[in-house]
C-alpha positions in Angstrom: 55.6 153.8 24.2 53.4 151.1 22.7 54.3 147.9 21.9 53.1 146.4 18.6 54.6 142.7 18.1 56.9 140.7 19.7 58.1 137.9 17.6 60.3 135.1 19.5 63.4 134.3 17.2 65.2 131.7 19.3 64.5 130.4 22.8 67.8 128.2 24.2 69.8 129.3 27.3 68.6 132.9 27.3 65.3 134.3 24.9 66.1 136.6 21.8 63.0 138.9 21.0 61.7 140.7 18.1 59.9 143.6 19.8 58.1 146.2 17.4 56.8 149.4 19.1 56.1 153.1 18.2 58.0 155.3 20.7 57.1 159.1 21.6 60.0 160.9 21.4 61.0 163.8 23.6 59.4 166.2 20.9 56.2 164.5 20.6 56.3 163.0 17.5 55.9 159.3 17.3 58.3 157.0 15.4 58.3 153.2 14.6 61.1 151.0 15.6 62.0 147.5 16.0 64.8 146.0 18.1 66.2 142.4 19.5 66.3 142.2 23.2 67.9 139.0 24.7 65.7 137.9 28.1 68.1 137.2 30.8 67.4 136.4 34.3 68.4 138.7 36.8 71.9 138.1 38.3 74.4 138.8 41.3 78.1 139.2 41.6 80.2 139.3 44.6 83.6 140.5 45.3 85.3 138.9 48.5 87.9 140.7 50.5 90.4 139.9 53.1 90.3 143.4 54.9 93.2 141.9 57.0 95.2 140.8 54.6 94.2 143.5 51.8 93.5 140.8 49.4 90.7 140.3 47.3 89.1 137.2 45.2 88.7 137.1 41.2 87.9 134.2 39.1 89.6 133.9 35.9 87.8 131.7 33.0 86.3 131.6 29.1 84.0 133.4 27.7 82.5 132.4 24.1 81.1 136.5 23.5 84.2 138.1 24.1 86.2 135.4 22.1 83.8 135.9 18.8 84.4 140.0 19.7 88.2 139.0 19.4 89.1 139.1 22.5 91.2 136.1 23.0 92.3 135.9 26.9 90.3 134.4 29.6 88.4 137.2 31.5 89.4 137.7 34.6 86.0 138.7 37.0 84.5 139.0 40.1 82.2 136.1 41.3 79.0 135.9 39.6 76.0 134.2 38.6 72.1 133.6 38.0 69.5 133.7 40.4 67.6 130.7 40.3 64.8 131.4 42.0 66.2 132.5 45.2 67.6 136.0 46.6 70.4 137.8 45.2 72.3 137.4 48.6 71.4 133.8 48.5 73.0 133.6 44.6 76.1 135.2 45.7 77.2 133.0 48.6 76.4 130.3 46.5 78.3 131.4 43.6 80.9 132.2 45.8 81.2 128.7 46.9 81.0 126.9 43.4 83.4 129.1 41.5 86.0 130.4 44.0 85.7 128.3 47.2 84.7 130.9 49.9 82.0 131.0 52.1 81.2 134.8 52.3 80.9 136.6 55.5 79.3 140.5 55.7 77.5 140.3 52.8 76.9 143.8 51.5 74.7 145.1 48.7 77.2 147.7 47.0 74.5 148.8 43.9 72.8 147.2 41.0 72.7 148.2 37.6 72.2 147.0 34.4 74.8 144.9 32.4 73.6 146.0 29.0 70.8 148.1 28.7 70.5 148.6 24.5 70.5 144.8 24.4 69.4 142.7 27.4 67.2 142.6 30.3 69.6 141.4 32.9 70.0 143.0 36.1 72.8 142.5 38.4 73.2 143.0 41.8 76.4 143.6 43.0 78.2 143.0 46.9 81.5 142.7 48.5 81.7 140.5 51.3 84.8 139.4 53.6 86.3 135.7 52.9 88.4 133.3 55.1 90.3 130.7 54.3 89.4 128.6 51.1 87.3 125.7 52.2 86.3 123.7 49.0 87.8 123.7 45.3 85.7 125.8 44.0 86.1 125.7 39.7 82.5 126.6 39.2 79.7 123.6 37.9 81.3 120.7 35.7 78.1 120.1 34.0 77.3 124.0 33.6 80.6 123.9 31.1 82.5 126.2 34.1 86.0 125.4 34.2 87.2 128.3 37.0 91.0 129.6 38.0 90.7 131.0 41.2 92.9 134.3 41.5 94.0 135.6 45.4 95.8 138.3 45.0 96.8 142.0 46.4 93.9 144.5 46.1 96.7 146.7 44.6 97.4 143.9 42.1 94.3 143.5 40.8 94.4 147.5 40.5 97.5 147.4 38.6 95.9 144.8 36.4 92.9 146.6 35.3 94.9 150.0 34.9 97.7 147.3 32.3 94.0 146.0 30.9 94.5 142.6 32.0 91.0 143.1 33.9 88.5 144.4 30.8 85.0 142.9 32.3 83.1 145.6 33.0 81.3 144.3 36.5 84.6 143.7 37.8 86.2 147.3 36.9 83.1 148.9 38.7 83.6 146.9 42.1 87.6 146.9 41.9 87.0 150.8 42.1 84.4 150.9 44.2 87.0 149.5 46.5 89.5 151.6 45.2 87.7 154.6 46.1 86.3 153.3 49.7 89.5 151.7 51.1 89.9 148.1 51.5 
């Protein structure tokens, strides 16, 4: 793979590139494409459990993407956000604490993937982690345009959900059975 150009065609919240390469293909022969790739920092998501309770934590709020796909419902998700220059452990208990009002305990890396691989560089990393009782608001950032429901519900509820497609984000289906297939 070679890349010949990259041209920058907008640079705002996240970069959208222009990248022009020749790609070897699996047969050897050597073909010339060109394809937009949005630059997106790297991310982490955290799903908070009450093991005790067999409840679990899940945001609910707008997303301008999924509206313009036609989706017209506020997603519901799992906890998520960008690192900004720290870990992803450190991003998660801090997004945690913005959007749903948790302070995270046993903080543990489940996997990480990536969120869309034909379009954009993020990476996420992805925990669950056990939760007390609510200690702040949460809501998510004011100033970042966040305005967060916070869901406590069931395990099996939010199952129920996602099987009813209530739940379509797709970083939220993989932890809710993850959990699913472990056991709360």
């Amino acid at each position: 793979m070679h890349i010949r150009d990259v041209a920058v065609l907008s640079k705002g919240r996240n970069e959208l590139d222009e990248v022009a390469f020749d790609y070897r293909r699996s047969d050897g022969t050597w073909q010339r494409l060109s394809r937009e790739v949005v630059k997106r920092k790297q991310a982490a998501a955290v799903l908070p459990i009450d093991p005790r309770r067999g409840t679990v934590i899940l945001i609910r709020q707008f997303r301008l993407p999924v509206f313009v796909a036609g989706y017209r419902e506020p997603l519901i998700e799992i906890v998520a956000g960008a690192l900004d220059g720290d870990t992803p452990e450190n991003c998660a208990r801090r997004e945690a604490m913005e959007e749903a009002g948790v302070e995270v305990h046993d903080l543990k890396q489940v996997f990480h993937c990536f969120t869309s691989p034909g379009a954009m560089t993020e990476r996420m990393h992805l925990f669950t982690a056990t939760y007390g009782a609510r200690t702040a608001k949460g809501g998510g950032l004011h100033e970042e345009g966040e305005d967060i429901e916070v869901l406590e519900l069931p395990l099996s509820e939010a199952l129920a959900m996602m099987e009813r497609g209530e739940i379509v984000d797709a970083k939220t289906v993989l932890m809710l059975q993850y959990l699913a297939l472990k056991g709360l």
